[in-house]
PDB file of N, CA, C and O in Angstrom:
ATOM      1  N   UNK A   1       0.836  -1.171   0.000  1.00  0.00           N
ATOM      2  CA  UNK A   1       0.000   0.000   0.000  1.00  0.00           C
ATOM      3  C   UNK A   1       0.883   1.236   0.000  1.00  0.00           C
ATOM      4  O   UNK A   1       1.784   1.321   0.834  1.00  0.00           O
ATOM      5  N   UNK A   2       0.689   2.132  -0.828  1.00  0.00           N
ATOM      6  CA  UNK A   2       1.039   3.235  -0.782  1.00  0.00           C
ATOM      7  C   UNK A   2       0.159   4.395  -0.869  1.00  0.00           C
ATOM      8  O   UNK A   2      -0.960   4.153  -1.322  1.00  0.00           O
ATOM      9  N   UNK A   3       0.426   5.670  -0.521  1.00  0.00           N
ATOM     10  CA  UNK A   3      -0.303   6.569  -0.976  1.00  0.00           C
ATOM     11  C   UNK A   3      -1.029   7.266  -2.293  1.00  0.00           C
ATOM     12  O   UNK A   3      -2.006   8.011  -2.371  1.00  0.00           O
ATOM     13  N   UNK A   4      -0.184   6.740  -3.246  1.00  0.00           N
ATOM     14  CA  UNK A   4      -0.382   6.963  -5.033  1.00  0.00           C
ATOM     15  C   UNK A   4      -1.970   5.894  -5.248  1.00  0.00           C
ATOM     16  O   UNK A   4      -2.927   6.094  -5.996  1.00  0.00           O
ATOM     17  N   UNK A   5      -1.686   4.611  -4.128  1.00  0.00           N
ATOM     18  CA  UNK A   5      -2.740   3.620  -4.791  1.00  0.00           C
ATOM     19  C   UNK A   5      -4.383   4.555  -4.776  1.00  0.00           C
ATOM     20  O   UNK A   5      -5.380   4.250  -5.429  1.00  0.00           O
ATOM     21  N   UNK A   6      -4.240   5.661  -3.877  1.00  0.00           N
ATOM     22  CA  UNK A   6      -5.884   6.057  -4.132  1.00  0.00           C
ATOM     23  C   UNK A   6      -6.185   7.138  -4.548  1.00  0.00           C
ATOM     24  O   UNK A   6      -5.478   8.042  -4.101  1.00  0.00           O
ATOM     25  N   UNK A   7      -6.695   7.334  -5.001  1.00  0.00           N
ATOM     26  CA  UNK A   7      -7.054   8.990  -5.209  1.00  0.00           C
ATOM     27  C   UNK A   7      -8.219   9.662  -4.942  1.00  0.00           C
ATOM     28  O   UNK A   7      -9.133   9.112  -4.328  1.00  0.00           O
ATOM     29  N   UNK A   8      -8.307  11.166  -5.469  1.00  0.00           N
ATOM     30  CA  UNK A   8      -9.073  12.094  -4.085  1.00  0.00           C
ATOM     31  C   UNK A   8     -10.467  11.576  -4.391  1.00  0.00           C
ATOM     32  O   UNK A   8     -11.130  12.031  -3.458  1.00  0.00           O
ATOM     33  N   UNK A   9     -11.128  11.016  -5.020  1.00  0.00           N
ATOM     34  CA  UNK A   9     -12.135  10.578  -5.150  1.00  0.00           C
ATOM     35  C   UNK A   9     -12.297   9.313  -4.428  1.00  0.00           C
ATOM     36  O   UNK A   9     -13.347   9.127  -3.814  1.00  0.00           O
ATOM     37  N   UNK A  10     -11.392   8.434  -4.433  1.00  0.00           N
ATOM     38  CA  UNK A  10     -11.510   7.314  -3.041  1.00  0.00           C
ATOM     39  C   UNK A  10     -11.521   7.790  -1.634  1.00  0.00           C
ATOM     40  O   UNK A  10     -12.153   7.236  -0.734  1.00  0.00           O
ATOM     41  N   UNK A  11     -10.949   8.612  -1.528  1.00  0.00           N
ATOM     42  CA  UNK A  11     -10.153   9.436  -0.093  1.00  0.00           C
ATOM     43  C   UNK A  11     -11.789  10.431  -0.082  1.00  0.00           C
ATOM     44  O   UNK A  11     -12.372  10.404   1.002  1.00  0.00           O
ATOM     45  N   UNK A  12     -12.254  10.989  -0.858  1.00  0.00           N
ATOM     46  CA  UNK A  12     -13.244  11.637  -0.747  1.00  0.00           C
ATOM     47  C   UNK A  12     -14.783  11.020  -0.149  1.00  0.00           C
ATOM     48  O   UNK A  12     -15.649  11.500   0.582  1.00  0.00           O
ATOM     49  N   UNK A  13     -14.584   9.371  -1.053  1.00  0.00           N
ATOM     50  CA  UNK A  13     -15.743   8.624  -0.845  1.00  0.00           C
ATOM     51  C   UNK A  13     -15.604   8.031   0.472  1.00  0.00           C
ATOM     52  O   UNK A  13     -16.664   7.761   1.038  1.00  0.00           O
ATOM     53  N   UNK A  14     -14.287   7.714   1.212  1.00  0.00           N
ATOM     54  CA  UNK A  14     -14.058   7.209   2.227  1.00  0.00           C
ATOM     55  C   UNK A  14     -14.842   8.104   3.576  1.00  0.00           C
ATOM     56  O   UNK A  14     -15.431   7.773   4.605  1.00  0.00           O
ATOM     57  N   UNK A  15     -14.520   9.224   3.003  1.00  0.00           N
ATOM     58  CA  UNK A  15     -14.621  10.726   4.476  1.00  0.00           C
ATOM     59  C   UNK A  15     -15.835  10.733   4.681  1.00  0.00           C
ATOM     60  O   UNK A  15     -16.259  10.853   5.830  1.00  0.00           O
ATOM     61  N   UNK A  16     -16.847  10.579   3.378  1.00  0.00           N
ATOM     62  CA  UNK A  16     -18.319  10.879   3.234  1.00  0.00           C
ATOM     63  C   UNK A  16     -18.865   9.807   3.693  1.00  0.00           C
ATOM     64  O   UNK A  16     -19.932   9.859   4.306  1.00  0.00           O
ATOM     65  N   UNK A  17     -18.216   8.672   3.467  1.00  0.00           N
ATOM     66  CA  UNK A  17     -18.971   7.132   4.500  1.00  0.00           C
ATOM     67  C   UNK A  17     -18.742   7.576   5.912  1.00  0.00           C
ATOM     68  O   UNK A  17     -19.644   7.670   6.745  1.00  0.00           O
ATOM     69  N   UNK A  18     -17.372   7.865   6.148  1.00  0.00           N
ATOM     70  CA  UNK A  18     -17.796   8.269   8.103  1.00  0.00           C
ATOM     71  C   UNK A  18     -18.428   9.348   8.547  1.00  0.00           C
ATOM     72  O   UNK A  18     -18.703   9.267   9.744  1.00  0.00           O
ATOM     73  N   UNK A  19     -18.931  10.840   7.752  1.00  0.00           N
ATOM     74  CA  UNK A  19     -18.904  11.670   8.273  1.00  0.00           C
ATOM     75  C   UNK A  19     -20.395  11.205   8.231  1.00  0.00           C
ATOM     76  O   UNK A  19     -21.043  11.219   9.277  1.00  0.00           O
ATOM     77  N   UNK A  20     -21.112  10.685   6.750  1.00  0.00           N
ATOM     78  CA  UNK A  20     -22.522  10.384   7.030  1.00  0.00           C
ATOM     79  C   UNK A  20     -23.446   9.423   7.282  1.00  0.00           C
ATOM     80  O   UNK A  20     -24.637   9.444   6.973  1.00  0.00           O
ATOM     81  N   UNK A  21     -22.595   8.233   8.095  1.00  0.00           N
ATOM     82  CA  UNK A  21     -22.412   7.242   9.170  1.00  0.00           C
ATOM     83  C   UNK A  21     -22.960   7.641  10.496  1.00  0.00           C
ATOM     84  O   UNK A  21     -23.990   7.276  11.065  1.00  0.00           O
ATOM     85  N   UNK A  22     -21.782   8.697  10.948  1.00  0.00           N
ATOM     86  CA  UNK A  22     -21.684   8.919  12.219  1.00  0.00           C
ATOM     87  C   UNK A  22     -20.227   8.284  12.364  1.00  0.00           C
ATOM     88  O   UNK A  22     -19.714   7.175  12.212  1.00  0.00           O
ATOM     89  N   UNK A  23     -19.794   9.685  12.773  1.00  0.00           N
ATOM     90  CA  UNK A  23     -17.872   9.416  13.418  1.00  0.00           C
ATOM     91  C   UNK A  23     -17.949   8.635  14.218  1.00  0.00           C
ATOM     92  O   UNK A  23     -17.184   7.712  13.942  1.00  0.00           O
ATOM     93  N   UNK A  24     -18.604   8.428  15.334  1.00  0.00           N
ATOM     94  CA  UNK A  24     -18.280   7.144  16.367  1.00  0.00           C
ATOM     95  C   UNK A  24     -18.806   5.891  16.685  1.00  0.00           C
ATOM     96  O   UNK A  24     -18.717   5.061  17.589  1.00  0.00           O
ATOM     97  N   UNK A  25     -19.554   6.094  15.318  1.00  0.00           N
ATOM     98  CA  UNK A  25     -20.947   4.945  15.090  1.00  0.00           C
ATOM     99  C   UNK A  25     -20.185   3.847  13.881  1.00  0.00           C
ATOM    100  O   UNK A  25     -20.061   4.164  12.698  1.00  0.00           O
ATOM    101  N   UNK A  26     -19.745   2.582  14.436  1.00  0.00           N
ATOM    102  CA  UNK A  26     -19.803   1.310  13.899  1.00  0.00           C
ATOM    103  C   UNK A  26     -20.886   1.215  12.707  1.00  0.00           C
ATOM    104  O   UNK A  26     -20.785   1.458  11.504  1.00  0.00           O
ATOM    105  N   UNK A  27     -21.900   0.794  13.460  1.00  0.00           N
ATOM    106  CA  UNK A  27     -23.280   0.535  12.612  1.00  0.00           C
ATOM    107  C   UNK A  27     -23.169   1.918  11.471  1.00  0.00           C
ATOM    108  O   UNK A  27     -23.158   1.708  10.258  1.00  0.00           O
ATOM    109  N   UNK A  28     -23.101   3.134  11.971  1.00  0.00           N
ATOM    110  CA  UNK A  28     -23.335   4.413  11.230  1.00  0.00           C
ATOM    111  C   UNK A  28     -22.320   4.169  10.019  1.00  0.00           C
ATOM    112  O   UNK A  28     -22.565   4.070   8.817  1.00  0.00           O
ATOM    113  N   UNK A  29     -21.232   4.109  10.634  1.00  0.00           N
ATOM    114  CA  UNK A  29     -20.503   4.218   9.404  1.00  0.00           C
ATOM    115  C   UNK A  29     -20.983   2.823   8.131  1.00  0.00           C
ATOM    116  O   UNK A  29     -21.277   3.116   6.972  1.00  0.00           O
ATOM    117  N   UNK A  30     -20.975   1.497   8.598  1.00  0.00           N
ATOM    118  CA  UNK A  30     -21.786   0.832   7.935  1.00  0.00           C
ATOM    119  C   UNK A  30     -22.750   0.917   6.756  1.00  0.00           C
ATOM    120  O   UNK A  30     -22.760   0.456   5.615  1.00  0.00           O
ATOM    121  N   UNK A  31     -23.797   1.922   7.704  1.00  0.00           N
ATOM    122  CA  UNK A  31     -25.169   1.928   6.870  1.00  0.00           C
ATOM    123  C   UNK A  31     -24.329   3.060   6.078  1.00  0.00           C
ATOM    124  O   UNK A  31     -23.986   2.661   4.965  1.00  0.00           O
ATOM    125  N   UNK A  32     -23.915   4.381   6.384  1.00  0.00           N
ATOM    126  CA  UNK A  32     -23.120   4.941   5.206  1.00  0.00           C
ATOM    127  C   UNK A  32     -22.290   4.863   4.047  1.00  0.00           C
ATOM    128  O   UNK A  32     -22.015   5.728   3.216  1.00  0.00           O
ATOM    129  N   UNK A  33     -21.897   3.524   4.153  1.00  0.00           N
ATOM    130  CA  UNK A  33     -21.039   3.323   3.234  1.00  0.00           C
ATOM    131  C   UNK A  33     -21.845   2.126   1.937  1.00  0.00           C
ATOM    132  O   UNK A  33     -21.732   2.055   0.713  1.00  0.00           O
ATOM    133  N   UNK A  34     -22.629   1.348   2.931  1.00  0.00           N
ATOM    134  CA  UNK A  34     -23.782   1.207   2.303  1.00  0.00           C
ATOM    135  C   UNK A  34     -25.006   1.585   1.591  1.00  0.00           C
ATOM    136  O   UNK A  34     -25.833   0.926   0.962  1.00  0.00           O
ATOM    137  N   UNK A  35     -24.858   3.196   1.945  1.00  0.00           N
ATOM    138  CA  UNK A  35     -25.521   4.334   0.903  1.00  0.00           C
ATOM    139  C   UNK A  35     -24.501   4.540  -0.367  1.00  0.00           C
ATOM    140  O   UNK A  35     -24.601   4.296  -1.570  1.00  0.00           O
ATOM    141  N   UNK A  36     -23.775   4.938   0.217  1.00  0.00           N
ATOM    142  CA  UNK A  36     -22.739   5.576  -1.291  1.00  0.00           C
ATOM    143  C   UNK A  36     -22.133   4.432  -1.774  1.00  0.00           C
ATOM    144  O   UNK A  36     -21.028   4.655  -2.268  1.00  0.00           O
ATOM    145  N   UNK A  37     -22.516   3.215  -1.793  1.00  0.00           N
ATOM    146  CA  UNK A  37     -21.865   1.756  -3.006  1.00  0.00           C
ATOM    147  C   UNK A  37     -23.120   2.116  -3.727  1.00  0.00           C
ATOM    148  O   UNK A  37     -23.116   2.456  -4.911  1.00  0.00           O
ATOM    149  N   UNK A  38     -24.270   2.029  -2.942  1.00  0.00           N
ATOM    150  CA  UNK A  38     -25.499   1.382  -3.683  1.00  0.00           C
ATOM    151  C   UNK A  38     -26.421   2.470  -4.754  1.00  0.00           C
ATOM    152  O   UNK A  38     -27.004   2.203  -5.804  1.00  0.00           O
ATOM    153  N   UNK A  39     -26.248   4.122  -3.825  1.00  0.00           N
ATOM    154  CA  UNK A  39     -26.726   5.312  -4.702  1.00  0.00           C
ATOM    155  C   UNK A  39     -26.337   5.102  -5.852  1.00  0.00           C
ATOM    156  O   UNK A  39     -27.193   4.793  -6.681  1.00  0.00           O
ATOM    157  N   UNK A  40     -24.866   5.206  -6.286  1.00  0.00           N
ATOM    158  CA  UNK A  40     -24.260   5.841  -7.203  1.00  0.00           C
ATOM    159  C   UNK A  40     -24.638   4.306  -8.450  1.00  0.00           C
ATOM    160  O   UNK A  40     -24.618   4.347  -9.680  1.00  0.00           O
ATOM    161  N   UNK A  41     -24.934   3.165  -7.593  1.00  0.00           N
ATOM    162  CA  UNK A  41     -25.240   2.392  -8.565  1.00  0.00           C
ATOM    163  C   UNK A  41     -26.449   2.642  -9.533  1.00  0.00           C
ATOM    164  O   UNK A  41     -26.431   2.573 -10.762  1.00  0.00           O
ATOM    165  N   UNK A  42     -28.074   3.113  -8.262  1.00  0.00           N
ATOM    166  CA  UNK A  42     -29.266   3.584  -8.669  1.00  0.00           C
ATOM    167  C   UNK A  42     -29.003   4.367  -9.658  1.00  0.00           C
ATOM    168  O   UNK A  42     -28.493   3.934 -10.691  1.00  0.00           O
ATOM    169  N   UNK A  43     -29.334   5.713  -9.472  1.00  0.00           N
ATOM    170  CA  UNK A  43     -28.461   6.555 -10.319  1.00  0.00           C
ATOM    171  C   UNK A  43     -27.235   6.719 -10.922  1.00  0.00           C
ATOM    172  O   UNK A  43     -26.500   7.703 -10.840  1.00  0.00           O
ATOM    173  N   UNK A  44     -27.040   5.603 -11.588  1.00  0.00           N
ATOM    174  CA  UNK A  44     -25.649   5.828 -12.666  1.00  0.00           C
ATOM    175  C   UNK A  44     -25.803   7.061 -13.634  1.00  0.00           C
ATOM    176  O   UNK A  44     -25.210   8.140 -13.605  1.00  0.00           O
ATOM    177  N   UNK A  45     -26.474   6.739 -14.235  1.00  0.00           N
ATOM    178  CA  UNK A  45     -27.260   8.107 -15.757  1.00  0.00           C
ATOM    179  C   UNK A  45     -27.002   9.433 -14.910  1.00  0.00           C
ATOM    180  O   UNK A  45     -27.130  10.343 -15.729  1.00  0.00           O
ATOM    181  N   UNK A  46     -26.684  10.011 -13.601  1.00  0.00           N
ATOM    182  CA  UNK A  46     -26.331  11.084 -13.354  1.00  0.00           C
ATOM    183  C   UNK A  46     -24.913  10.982 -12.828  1.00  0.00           C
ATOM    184  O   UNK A  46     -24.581  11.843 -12.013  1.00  0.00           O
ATOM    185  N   UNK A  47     -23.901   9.927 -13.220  1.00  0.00           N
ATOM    186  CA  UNK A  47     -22.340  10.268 -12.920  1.00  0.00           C
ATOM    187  C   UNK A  47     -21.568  11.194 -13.189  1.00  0.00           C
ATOM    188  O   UNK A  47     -20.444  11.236 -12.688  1.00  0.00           O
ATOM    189  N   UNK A  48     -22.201  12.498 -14.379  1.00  0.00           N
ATOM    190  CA  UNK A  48     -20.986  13.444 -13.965  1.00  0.00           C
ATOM    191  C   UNK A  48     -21.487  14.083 -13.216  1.00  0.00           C
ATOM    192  O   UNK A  48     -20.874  15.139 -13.371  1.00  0.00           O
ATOM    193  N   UNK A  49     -22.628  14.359 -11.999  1.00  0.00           N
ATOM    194  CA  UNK A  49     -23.199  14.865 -10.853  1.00  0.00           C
ATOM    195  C   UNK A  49     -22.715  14.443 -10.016  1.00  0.00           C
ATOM    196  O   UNK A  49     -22.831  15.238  -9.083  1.00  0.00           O
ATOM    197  N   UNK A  50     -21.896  13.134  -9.576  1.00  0.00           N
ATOM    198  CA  UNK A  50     -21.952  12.237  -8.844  1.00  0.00           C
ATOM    199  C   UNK A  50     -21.380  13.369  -7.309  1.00  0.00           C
ATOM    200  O   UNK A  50     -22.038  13.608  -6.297  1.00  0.00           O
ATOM    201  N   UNK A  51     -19.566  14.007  -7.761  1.00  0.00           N
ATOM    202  CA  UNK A  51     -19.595  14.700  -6.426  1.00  0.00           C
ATOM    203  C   UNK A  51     -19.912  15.657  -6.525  1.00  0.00           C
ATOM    204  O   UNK A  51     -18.925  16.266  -6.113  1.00  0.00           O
ATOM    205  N   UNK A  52     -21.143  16.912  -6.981  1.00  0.00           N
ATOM    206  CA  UNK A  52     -22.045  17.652  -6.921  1.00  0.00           C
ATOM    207  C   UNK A  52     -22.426  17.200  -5.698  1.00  0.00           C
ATOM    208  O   UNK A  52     -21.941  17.494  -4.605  1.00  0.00           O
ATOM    209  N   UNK A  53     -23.613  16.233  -6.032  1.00  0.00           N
ATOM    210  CA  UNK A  53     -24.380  15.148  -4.536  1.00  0.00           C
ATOM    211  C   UNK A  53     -23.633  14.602  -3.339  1.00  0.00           C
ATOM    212  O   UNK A  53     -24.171  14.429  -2.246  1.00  0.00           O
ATOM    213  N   UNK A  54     -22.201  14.308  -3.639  1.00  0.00           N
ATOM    214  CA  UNK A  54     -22.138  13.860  -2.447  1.00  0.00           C
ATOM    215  C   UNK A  54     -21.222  15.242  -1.569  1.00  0.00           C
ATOM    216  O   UNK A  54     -20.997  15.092  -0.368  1.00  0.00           O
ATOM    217  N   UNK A  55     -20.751  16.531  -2.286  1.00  0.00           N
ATOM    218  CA  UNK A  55     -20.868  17.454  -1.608  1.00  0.00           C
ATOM    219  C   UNK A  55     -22.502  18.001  -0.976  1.00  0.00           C
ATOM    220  O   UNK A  55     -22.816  18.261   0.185  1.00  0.00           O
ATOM    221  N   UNK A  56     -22.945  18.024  -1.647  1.00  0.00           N
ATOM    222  CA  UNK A  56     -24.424  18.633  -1.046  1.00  0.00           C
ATOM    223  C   UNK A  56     -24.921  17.786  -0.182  1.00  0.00           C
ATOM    224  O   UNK A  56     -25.937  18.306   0.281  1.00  0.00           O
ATOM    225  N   UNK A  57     -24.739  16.737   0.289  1.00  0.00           N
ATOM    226  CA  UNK A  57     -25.144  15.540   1.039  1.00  0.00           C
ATOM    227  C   UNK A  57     -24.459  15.822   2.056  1.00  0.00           C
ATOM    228  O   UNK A  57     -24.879  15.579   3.187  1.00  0.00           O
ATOM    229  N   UNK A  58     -23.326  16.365   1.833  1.00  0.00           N
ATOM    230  CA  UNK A  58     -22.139  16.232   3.384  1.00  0.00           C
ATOM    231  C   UNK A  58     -22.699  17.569   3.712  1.00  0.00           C
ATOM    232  O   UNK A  58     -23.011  17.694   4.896  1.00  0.00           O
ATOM    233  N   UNK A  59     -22.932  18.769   2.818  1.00  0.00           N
ATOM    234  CA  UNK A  59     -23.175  19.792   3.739  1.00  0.00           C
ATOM    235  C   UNK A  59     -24.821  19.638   4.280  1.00  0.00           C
ATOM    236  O   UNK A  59     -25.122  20.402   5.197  1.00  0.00           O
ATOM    237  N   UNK A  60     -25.600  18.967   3.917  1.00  0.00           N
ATOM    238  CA  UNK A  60     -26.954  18.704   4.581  1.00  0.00           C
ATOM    239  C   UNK A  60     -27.002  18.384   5.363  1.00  0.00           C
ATOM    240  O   UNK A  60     -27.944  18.710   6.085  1.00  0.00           O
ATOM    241  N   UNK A  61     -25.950  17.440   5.837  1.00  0.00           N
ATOM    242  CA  UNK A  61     -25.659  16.187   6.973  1.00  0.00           C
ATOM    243  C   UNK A  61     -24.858  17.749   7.712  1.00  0.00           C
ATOM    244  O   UNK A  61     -25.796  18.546   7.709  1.00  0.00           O
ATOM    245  N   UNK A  62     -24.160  18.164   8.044  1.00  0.00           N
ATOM    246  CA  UNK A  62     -23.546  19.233   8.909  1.00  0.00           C
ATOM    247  C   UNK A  62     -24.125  19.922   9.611  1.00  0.00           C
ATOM    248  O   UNK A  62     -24.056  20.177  10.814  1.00  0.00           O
ATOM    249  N   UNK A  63     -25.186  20.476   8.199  1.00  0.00           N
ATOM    250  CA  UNK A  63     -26.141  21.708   9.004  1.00  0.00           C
ATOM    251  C   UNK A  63     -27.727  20.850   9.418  1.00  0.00           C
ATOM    252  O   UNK A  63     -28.747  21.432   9.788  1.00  0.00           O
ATOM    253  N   UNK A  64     -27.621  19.806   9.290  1.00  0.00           N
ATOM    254  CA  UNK A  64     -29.306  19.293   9.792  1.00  0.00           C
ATOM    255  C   UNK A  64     -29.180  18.292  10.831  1.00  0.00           C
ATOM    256  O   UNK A  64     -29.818  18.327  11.884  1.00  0.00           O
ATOM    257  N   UNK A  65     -27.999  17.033  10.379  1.00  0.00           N
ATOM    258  CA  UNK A  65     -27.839  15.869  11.428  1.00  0.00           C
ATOM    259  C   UNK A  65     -26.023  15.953  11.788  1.00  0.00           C
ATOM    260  O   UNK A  65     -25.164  15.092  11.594  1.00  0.00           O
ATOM    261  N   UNK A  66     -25.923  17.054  12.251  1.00  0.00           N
ATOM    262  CA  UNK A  66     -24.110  16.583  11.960  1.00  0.00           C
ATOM    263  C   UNK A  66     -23.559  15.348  12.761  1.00  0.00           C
ATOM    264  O   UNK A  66     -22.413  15.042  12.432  1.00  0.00           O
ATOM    265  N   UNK A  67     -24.126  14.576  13.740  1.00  0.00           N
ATOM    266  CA  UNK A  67     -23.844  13.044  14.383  1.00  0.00           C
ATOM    267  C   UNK A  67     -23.935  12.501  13.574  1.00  0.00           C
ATOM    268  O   UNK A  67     -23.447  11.392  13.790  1.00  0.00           O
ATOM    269  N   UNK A  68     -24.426  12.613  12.325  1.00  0.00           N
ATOM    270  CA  UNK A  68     -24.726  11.346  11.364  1.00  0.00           C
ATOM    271  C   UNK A  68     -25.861  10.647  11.249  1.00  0.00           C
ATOM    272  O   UNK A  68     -26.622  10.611  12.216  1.00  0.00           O
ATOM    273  N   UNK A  69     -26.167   9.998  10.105  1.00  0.00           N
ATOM    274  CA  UNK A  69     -27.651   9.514  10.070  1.00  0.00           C
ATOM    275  C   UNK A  69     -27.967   8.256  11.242  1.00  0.00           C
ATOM    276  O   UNK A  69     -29.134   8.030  11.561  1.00  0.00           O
ATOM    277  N   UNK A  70     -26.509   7.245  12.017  1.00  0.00           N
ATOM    278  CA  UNK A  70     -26.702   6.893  13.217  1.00  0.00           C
ATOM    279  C   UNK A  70     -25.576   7.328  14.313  1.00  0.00           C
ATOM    280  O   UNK A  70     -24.542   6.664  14.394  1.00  0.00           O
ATOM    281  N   UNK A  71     -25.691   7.915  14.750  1.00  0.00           N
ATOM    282  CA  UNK A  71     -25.234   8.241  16.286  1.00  0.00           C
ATOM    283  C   UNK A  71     -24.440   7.635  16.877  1.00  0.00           C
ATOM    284  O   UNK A  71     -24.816   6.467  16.772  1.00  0.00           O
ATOM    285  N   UNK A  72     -23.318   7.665  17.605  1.00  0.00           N
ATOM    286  CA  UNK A  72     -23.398   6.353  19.000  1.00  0.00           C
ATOM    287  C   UNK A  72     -23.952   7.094  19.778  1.00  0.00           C
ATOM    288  O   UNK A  72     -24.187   8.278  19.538  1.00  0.00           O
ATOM    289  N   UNK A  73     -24.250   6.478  20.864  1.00  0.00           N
ATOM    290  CA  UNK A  73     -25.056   6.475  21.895  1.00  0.00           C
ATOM    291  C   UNK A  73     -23.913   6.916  23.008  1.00  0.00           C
ATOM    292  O   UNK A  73     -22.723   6.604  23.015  1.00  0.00           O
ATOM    293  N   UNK A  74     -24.465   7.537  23.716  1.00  0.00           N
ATOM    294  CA  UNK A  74     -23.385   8.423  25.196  1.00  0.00           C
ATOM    295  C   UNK A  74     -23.539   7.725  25.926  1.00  0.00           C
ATOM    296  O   UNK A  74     -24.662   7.274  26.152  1.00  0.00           O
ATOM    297  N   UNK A  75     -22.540   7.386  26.538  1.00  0.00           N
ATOM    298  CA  UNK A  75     -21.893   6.504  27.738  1.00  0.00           C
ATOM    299  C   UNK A  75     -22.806   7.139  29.301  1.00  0.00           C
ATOM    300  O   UNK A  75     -23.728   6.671  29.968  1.00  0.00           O
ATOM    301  N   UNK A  76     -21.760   8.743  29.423  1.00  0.00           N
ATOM    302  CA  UNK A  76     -21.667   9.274  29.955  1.00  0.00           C
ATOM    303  C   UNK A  76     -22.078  10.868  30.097  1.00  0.00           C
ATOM    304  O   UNK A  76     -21.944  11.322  28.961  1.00  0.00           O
ATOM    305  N   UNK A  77     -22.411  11.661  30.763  1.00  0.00           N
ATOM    306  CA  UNK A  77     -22.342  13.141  30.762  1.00  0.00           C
ATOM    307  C   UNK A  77     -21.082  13.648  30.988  1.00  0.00           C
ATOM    308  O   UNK A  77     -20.126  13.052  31.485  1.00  0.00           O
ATOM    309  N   UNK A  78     -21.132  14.702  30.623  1.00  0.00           N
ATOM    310  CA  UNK A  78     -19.171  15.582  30.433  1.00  0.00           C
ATOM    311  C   UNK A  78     -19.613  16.563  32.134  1.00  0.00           C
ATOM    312  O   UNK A  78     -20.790  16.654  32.480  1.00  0.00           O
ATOM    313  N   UNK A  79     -18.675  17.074  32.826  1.00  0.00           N
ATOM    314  CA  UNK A  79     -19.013  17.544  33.813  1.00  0.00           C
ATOM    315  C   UNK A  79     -19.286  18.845  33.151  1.00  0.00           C
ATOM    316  O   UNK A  79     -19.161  19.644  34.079  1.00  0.00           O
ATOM    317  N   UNK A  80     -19.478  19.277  32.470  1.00  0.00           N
ATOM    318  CA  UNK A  80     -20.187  20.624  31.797  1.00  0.00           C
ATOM    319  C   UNK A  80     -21.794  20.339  31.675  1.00  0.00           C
ATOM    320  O   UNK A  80     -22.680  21.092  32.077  1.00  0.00           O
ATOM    321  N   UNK A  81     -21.902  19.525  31.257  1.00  0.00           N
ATOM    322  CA  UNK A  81     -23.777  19.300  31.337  1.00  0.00           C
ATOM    323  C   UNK A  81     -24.140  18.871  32.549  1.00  0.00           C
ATOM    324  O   UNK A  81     -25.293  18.439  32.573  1.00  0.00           O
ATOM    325  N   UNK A  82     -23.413  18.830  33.826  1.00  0.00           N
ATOM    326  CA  UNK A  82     -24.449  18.414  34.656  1.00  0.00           C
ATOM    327  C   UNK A  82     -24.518  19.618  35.526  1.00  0.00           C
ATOM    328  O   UNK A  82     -24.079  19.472  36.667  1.00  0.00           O
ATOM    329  N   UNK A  83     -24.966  20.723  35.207  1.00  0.00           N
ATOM    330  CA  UNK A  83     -25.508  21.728  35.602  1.00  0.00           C
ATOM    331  C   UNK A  83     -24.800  22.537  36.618  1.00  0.00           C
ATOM    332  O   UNK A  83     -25.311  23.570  37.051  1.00  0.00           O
TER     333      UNK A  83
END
């Protein structure tokens, strides 16, 4: 493995599976990455859109769900939220 083997479009598709997963979510990242194999299959006939969508997808996911479409779940409270 080297760095040459991928390029910014792998490295791009990689970021967009965890960010719209959920960063600390197993399952999240999962079902995310399981969106972006299977979309881009649905919609082939719009591939030169392809990262149009999956920019506009990451910024939807920021400003609406930024945990991700699954979450992990909190352990704990931070001593800042407990009042």
């Amino acid at each position: 493995m080297s760095p040459e083997s991928f390029t910014f479009i792998e490295s791009a598709t990689v970021l967009a599976m965890v960010v719209l997963g959920g960063m600390a979510s197993i399952p999240g990242i999962v079902l995310g990455a399981m969106a972006l194999i299977v979309l881009p299959e649905v919609f082939r006939e719009f591939e030169l859109y392809r990262m149009l969508a999956l920019g506009g997808a990451m910024v939807l996911m920021m400003l609406f769900r930024p945990e991700g479409i699954l979450p992990a779940k909190r352990m704990g409270t931070r001593s800042e939220e407990k009042g």
